[in-house]
C-alpha positions in Angstrom: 134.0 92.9 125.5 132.9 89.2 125.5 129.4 89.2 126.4 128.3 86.4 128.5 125.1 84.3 129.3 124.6 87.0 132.1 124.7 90.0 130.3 122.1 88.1 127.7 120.4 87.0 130.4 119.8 90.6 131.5 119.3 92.5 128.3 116.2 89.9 127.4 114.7 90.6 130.6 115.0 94.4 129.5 113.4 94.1 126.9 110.5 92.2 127.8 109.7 94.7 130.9 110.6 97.9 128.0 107.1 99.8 127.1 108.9 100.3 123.7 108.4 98.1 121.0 111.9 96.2 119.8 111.9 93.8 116.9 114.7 91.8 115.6 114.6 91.3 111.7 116.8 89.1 109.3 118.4 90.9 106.5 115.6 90.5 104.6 113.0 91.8 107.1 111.5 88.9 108.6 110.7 89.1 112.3 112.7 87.4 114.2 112.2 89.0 117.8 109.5 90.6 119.3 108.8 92.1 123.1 106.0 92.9 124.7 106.0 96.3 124.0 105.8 95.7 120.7 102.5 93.3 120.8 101.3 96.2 122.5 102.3 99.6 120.1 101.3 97.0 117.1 98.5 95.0 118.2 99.7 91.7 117.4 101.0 88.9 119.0 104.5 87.5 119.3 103.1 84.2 117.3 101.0 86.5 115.0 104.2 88.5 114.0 107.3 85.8 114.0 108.4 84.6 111.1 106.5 87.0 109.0 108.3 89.4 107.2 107.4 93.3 108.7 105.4 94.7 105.7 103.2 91.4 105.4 102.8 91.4 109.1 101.7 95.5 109.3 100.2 94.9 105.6 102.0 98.4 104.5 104.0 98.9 101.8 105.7 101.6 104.0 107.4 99.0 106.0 109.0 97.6 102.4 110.0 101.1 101.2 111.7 101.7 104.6 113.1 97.7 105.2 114.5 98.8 101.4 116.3 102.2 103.1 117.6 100.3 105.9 119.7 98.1 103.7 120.3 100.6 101.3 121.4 103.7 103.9 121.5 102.2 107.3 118.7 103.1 108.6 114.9 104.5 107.9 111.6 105.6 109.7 108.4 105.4 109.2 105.0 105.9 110.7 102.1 103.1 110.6 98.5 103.1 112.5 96.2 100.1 112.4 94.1 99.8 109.6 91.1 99.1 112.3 92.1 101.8 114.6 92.6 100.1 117.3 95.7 101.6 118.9 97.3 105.3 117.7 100.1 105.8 115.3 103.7 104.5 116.0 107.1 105.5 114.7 108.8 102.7 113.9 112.9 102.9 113.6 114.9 100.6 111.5 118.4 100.1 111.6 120.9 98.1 110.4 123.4 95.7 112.4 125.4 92.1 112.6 124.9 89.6 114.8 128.0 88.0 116.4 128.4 86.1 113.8 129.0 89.3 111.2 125.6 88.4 109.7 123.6 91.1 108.4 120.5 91.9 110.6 118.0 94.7 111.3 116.9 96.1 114.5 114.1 97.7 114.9 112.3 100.3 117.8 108.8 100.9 117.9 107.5 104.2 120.1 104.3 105.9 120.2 103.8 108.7 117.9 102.4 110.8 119.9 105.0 110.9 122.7 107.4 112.2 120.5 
Protein backbone atom coordinates (compact mmCIF):
# COMPACT_ATOMS: atom_id res chain seq x y z
CA UNK A 1 0.00 0.00 0.00
CA UNK A 2 1.44 3.43 -1.19
CA UNK A 3 0.69 5.83 1.35
CA UNK A 4 -0.14 9.19 0.28
CA UNK A 5 0.02 12.91 1.51
CA UNK A 6 -3.55 12.13 2.77
CA UNK A 7 -3.06 9.32 4.77
CA UNK A 8 0.05 11.40 6.38
CA UNK A 9 -1.98 14.13 6.51
CA UNK A 10 -4.33 12.17 8.80
CA UNK A 11 -2.13 10.09 10.87
CA UNK A 12 -0.26 13.58 12.10
CA UNK A 13 -3.46 14.99 13.06
CA UNK A 14 -3.94 11.65 15.18
CA UNK A 15 -1.37 12.04 16.81
CA UNK A 16 -1.39 15.42 17.94
CA UNK A 17 -5.18 15.04 19.28
CA UNK A 18 -3.82 11.25 20.96
CA UNK A 19 -3.65 11.68 25.04
CA UNK A 20 -0.71 9.20 24.60
CA UNK A 21 2.62 10.14 24.33
CA UNK A 22 4.39 9.15 20.74
CA UNK A 23 8.03 9.92 20.01
CA UNK A 24 9.89 9.29 16.96
CA UNK A 25 13.76 8.46 17.58
CA UNK A 26 16.72 7.98 15.20
CA UNK A 27 18.62 4.82 15.54
CA UNK A 28 20.59 6.15 17.92
CA UNK A 29 17.82 7.63 20.18
CA UNK A 30 17.59 11.09 19.48
CA UNK A 31 14.08 12.59 19.38
CA UNK A 32 12.94 13.27 16.40
CA UNK A 33 9.04 13.52 16.91
CA UNK A 34 7.08 14.45 19.68
CA UNK A 35 3.05 15.01 20.23
CA UNK A 36 1.30 16.67 22.55
CA UNK A 37 0.62 13.90 24.64
CA UNK A 38 3.91 13.44 25.13
CA UNK A 39 4.77 17.16 26.48
CA UNK A 40 2.15 16.36 28.65
CA UNK A 41 3.01 12.42 30.28
CA UNK A 42 6.80 13.98 30.24
CA UNK A 43 6.58 17.50 31.21
CA UNK A 44 8.60 18.93 28.49
CA UNK A 45 8.17 20.72 25.61
CA UNK A 46 8.34 19.70 21.88
CA UNK A 47 11.53 22.37 21.58
CA UNK A 48 12.81 21.21 25.02
CA UNK A 49 12.87 17.48 23.83
CA UNK A 50 13.84 17.62 19.90
CA UNK A 51 16.95 16.90 18.97
CA UNK A 52 18.07 15.60 22.24
CA UNK A 53 18.71 12.23 22.60
CA UNK A 54 15.88 10.39 25.15
CA UNK A 55 18.09 9.60 28.13
CA UNK A 56 19.65 13.23 28.21
CA UNK A 57 16.32 14.68 27.69
CA UNK A 58 14.58 12.34 30.80
CA UNK A 59 18.20 12.56 32.44
CA UNK A 60 17.82 8.51 33.29
CA UNK A 61 20.08 6.07 32.55
CA UNK A 62 16.96 3.80 32.22
CA UNK A 63 16.14 5.26 28.95
CA UNK A 64 19.99 4.29 27.68
CA UNK A 65 19.73 0.73 29.11
CA UNK A 66 16.27 0.37 27.32
CA UNK A 67 17.29 2.61 23.84
CA UNK A 68 20.32 -0.29 24.11
CA UNK A 69 17.44 -3.25 24.27
CA UNK A 70 15.50 -1.76 21.58
CA UNK A 71 18.38 -2.14 19.10
CA UNK A 72 19.62 -5.07 20.59
CA UNK A 73 15.95 -7.20 20.89
CA UNK A 74 13.48 -5.04 19.18
CA UNK A 75 11.90 -3.64 21.59
CA UNK A 76 12.10 -2.62 25.57
CA UNK A 77 10.09 -0.82 28.47
CA UNK A 78 10.73 1.04 31.00
CA UNK A 79 9.15 3.20 33.66
CA UNK A 80 10.41 6.94 34.50
CA UNK A 81 8.73 9.77 36.95
CA UNK A 82 9.99 13.29 37.06
CA UNK A 83 12.73 13.85 39.23
CA UNK A 84 10.57 17.07 40.66
CA UNK A 85 7.43 15.20 40.92
CA UNK A 86 5.55 17.03 38.97
CA UNK A 87 3.50 14.54 36.92
CA UNK A 88 3.09 10.57 37.97
CA UNK A 89 5.05 7.73 36.56
CA UNK A 90 4.85 6.71 32.75
CA UNK A 91 5.58 3.58 30.92
CA UNK A 92 7.43 4.35 28.16
CA UNK A 93 7.49 1.55 25.07
CA UNK A 94 10.33 1.45 22.66
CA UNK A 95 10.35 -0.31 19.53
CA UNK A 96 12.21 -0.72 16.64
CA UNK A 97 11.19 0.17 12.91
CA UNK A 98 12.35 1.67 9.20
CA UNK A 99 11.29 4.54 7.78
CA UNK A 100 10.38 4.38 4.02
CA UNK A 101 13.56 4.66 3.20
CA UNK A 102 14.71 1.14 5.13
CA UNK A 103 16.53 3.37 7.66
CA UNK A 104 16.65 2.21 11.04
CA UNK A 105 14.35 4.12 13.45
CA UNK A 106 12.69 3.83 16.93
CA UNK A 107 9.26 4.50 17.89
CA UNK A 108 8.32 5.05 20.92
CA UNK A 109 4.68 5.19 23.23
CA UNK A 110 4.40 6.90 26.30
CA UNK A 111 1.16 5.93 28.66
CA UNK A 112 0.40 6.68 32.22
CA UNK A 113 1.44 4.18 34.61
CA UNK A 114 -1.19 4.13 36.54
CA UNK A 115 -3.84 3.43 33.89
CA UNK A 116 -2.30 0.34 33.16
Amino acid sequence: MKIDAEHTALFGALNEISDEGLLALSAEGEILSWNAGACALLGMSREQALGKRLDVALCDVRAATALERTRRDGAAQFRWSPPDGRSGKVTIDLRLTADANGATKLVASVRCATSL
